[in-house]
FIMI-334139 format. One record per atom (N, C-alpha, C): residue number from 1; residue in one letter; atom name; x, y, z. Coordinates in pm, whole numbers, plus 50000, padded with zeros to 5 digits. Example, Ala and Ser with C-alpha at 12.3 -4.5 7.8 and 13.67 -1.06 7.14 Angstrom:
<nodes>
<i = 1&aa = A&at = N&u = 51319&v = 49431&w = 50780>
<i = 1&aa = A&at = CA&u = 51230&v = 49550&w = 50780>
<i = 1&aa = A&at = C&u = 51320&v = 49670&w = 50780>
<i = 2&aa = S&at = N&u = 51285&v = 49775&w = 50708>
<i = 2&aa = S&at = CA&u = 51367&v = 49894&w = 50714>
<i = 2&aa = S&at = C&u = 51290&v = 50003&w = 50787>
</nodes>
This chain:
<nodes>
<i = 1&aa = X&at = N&u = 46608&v = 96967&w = 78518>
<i = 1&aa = X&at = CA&u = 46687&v = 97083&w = 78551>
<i = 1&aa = X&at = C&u = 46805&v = 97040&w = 78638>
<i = 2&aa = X&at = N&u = 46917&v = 97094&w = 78636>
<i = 2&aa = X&at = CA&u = 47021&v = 97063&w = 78691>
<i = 2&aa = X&at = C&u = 47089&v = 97212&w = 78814>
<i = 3&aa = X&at = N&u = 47118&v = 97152&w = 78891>
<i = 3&aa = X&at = CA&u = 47106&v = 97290&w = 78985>
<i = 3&aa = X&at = C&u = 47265&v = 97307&w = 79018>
<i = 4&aa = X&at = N&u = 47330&v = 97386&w = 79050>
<i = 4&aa = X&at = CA&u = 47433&v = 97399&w = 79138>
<i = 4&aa = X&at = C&u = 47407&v = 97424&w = 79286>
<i = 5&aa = X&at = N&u = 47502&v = 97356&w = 79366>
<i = 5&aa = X&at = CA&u = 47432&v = 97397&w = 79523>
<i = 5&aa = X&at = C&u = 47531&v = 97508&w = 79566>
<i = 6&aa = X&at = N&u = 47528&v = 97604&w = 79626>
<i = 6&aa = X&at = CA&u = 47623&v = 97660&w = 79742>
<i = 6&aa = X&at = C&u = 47574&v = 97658&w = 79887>
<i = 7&aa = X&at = N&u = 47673&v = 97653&w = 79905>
<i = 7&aa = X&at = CA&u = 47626&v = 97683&w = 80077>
<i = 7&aa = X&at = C&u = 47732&v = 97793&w = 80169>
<i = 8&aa = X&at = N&u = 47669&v = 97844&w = 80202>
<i = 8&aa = X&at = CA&u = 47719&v = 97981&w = 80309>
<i = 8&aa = X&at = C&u = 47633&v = 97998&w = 80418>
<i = 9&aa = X&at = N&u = 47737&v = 97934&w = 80528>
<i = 9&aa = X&at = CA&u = 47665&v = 97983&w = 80657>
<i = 9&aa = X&at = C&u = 47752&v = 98081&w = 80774>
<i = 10&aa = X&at = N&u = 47775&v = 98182&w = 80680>
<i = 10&aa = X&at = CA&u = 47847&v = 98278&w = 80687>
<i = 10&aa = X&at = C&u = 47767&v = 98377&w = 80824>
<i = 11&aa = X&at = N&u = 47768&v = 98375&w = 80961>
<i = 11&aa = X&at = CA&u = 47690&v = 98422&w = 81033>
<i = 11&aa = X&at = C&u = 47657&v = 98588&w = 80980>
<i = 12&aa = X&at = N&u = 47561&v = 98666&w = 80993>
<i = 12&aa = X&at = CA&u = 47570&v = 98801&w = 80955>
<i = 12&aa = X&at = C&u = 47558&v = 98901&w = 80836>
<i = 13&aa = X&at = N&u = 47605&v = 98755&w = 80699>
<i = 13&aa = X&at = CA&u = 47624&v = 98783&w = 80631>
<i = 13&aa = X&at = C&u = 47443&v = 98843&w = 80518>
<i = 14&aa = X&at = N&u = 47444&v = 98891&w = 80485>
<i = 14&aa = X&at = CA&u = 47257&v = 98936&w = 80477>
<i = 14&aa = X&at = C&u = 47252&v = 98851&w = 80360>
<i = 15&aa = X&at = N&u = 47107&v = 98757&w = 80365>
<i = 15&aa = X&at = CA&u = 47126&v = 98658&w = 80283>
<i = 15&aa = X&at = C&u = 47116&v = 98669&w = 80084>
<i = 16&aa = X&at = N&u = 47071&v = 98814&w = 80058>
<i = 16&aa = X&at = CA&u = 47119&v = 98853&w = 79934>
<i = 16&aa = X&at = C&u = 47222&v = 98854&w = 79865>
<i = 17&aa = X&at = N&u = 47307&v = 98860&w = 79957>
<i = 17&aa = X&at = CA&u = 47482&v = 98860&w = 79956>
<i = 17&aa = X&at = C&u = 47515&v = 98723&w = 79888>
<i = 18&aa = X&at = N&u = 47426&v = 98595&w = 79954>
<i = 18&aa = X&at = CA&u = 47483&v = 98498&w = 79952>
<i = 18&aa = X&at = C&u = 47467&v = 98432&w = 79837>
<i = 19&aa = X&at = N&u = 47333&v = 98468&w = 79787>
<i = 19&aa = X&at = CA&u = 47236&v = 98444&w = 79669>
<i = 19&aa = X&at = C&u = 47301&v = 98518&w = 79552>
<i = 20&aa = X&at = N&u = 47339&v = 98656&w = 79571>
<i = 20&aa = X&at = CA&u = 47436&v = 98709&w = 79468>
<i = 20&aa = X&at = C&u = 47578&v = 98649&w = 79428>
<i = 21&aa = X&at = N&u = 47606&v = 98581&w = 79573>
<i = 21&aa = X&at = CA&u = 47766&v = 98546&w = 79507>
<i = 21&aa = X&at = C&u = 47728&v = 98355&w = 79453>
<i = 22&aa = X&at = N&u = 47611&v = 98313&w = 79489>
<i = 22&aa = X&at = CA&u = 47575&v = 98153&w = 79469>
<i = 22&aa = X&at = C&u = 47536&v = 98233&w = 79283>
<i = 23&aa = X&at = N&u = 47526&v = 98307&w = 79276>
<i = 23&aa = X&at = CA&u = 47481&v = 98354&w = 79121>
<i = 23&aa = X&at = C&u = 47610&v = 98358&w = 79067>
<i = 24&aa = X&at = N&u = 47697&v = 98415&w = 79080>
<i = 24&aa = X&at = CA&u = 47843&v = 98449&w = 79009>
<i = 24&aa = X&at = C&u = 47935&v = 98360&w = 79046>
<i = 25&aa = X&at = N&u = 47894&v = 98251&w = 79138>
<i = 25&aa = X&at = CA&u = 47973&v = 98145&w = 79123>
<i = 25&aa = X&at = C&u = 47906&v = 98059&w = 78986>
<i = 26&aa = X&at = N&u = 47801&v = 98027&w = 78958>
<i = 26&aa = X&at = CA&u = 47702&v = 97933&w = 78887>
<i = 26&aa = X&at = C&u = 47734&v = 98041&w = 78741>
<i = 27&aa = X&at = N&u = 47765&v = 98162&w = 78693>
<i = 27&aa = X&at = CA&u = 47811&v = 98201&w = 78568>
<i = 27&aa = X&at = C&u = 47933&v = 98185&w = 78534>
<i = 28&aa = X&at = N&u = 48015&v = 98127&w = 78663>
<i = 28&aa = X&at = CA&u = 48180&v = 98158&w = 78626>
<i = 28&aa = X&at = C&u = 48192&v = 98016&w = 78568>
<i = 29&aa = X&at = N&u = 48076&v = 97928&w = 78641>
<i = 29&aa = X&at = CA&u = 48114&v = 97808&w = 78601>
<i = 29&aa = X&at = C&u = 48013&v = 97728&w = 78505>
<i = 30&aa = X&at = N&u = 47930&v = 97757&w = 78448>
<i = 30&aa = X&at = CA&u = 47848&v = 97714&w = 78335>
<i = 30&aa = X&at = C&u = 47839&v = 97873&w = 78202>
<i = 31&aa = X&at = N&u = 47901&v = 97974&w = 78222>
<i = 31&aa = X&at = CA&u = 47858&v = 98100&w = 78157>
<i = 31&aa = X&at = C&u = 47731&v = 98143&w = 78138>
<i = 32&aa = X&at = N&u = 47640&v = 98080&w = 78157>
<i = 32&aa = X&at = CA&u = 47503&v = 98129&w = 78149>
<i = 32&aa = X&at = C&u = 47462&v = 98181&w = 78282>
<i = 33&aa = X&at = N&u = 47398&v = 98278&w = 78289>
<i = 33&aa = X&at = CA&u = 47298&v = 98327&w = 78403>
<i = 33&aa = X&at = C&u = 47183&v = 98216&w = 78480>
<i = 34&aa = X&at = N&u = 47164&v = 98221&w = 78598>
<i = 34&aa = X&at = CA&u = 47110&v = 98145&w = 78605>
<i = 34&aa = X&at = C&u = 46935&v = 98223&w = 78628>
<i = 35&aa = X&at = N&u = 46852&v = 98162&w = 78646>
<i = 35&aa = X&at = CA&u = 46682&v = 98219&w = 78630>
<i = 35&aa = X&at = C&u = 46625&v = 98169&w = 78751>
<i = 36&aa = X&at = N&u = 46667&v = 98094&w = 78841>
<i = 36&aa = X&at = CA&u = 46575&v = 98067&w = 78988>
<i = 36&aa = X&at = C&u = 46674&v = 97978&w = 79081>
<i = 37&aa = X&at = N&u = 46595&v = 98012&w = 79205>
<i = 37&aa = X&at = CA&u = 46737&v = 97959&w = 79342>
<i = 37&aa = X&at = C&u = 46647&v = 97913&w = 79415>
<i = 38&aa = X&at = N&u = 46648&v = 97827&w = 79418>
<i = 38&aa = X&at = CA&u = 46558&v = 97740&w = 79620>
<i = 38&aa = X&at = C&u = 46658&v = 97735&w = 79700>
<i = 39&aa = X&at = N&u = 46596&v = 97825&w = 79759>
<i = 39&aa = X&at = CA&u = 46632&v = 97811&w = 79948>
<i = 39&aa = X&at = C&u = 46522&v = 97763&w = 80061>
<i = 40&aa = X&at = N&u = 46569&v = 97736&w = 80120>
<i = 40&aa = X&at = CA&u = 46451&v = 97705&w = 80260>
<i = 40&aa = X&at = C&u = 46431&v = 97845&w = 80361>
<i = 41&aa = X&at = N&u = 46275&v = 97812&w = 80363>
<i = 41&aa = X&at = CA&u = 46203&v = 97938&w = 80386>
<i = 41&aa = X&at = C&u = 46295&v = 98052&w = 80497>
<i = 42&aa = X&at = N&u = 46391&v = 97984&w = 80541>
<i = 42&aa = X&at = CA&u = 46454&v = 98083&w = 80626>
<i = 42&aa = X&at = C&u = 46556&v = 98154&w = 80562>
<i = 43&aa = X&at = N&u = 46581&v = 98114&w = 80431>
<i = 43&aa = X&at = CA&u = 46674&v = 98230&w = 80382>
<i = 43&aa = X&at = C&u = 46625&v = 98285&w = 80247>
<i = 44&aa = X&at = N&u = 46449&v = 98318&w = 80230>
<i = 44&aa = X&at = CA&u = 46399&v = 98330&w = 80141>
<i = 44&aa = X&at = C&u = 46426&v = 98520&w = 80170>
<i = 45&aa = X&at = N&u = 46422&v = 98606&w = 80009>
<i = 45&aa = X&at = CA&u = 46483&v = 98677&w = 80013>
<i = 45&aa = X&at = C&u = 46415&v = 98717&w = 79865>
<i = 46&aa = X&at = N&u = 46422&v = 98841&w = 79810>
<i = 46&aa = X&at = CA&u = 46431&v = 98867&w = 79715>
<i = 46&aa = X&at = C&u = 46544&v = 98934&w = 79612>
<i = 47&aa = X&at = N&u = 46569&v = 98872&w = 79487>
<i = 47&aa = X&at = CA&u = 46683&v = 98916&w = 79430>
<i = 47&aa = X&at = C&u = 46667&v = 98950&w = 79293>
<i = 48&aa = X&at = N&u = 46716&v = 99096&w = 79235>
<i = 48&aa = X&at = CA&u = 46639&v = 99070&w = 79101>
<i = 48&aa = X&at = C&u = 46713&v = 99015&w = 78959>
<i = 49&aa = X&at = N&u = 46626&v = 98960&w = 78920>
<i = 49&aa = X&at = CA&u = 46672&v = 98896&w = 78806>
<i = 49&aa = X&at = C&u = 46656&v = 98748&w = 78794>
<i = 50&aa = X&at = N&u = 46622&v = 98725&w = 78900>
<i = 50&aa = X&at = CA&u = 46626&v = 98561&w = 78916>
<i = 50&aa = X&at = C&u = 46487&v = 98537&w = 79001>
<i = 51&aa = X&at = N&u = 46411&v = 98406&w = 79023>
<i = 51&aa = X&at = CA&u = 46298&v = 98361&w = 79075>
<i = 51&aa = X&at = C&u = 46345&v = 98288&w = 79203>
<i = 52&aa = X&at = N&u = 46342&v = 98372&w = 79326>
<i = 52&aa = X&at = CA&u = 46379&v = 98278&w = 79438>
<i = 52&aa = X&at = C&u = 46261&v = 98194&w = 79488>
<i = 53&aa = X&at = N&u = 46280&v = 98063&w = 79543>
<i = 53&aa = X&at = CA&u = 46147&v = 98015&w = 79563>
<i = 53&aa = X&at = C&u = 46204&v = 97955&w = 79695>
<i = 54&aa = X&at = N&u = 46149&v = 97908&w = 79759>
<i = 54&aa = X&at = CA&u = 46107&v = 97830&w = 79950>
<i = 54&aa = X&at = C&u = 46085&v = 97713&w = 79860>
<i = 55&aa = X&at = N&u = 46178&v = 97595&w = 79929>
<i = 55&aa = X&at = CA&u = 46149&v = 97415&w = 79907>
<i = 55&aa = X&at = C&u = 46172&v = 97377&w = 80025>
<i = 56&aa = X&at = N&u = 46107&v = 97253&w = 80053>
<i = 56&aa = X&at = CA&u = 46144&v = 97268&w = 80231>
<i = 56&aa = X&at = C&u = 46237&v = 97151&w = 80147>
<i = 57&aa = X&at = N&u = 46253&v = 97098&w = 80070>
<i = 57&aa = X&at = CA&u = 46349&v = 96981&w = 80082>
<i = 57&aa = X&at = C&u = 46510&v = 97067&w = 80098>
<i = 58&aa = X&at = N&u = 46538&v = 97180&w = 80065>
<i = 58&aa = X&at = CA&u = 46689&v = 97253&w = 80025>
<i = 58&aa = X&at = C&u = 46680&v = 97298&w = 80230>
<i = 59&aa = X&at = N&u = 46771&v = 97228&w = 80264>
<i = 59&aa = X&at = CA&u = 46814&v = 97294&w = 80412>
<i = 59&aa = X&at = C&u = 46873&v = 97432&w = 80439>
<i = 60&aa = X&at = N&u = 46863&v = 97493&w = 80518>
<i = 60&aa = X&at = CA&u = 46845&v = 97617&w = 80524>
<i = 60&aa = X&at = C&u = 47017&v = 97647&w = 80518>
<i = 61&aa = X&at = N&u = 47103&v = 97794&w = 80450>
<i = 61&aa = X&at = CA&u = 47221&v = 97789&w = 80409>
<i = 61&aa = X&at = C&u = 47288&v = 97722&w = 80301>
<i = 62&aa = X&at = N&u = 47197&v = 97637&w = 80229>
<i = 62&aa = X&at = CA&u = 47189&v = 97588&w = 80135>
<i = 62&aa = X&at = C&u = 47136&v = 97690&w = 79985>
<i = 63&aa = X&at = N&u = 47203&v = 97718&w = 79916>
<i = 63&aa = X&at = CA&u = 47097&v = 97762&w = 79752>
<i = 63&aa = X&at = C&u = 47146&v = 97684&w = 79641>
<i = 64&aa = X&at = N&u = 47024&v = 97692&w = 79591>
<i = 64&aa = X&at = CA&u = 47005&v = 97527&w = 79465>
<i = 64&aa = X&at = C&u = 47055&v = 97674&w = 79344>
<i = 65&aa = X&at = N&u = 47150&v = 97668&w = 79311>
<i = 65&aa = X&at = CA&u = 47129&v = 97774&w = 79140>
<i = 65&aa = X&at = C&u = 47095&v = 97725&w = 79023>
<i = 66&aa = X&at = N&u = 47007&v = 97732&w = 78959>
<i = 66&aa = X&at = CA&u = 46971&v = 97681&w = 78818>
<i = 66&aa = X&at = C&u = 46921&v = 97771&w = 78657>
<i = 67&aa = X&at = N&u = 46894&v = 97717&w = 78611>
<i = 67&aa = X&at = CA&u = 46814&v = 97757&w = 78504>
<i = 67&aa = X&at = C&u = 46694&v = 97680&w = 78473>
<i = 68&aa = X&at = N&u = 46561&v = 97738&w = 78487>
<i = 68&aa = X&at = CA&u = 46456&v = 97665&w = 78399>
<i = 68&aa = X&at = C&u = 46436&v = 97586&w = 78273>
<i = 69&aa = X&at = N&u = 46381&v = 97447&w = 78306>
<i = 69&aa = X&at = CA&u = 46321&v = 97374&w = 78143>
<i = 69&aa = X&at = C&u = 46354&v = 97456&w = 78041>
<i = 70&aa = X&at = N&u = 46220&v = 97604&w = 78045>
<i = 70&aa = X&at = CA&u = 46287&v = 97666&w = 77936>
<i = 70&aa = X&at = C&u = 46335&v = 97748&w = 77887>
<i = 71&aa = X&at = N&u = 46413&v = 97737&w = 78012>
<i = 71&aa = X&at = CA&u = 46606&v = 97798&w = 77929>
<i = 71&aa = X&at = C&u = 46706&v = 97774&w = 77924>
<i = 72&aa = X&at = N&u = 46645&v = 97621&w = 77930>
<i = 72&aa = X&at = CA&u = 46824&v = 97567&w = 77940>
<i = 72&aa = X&at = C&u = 46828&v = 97524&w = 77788>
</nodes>
C-alpha cells in the first residue's frame, strides 16, 4: 500500500478538519478516494467513509492517506 502523508499542526483546528482536507488533498492528487488514514492515537477521530486507525509508528499531526490491498 502506498500512503500519502499530510501534516497539519494547525493549533485548534478540530482534527476531522484535518483528516477531511488530508482526504481532498490525496483525490486531487491520485483521483481516487482514499479508504483508511493512520494517525497516532492522539489525533484518532472518526470520519465517515474512510477507516481511521491509531499506529504508534505515524507521529502525532501526521495522517498516512491511502487505499487498501483491495482497492487499489
Amino acid at each position: 500500500m502506498v500512503y500519502m502523508v499530510w501534516y497539519d499542526a494547525t493549533p485548534n483546528k478540530p482534527t476531522t478538519e484535518k483528516i477531511r482536507e488530508a482526504i481532498a488533498a490525496y483525490v486531487n492528487r491520485f483521483t481516487l478516494p482514499p479508504d483508511v488514514v493512520l494517525v497516532n492515537s492522539v489525533d484518532e477521530a472518526e470520519v465517515a467513509g474512510v477507516a481511521v486507525r491509531s499506529e504508534r509508528t505515524v507521529q502525532a499531526n501526521n495522517f498516512w492517506v491511502g487505499r487498501s490491498e483491495e482497492q487499489a
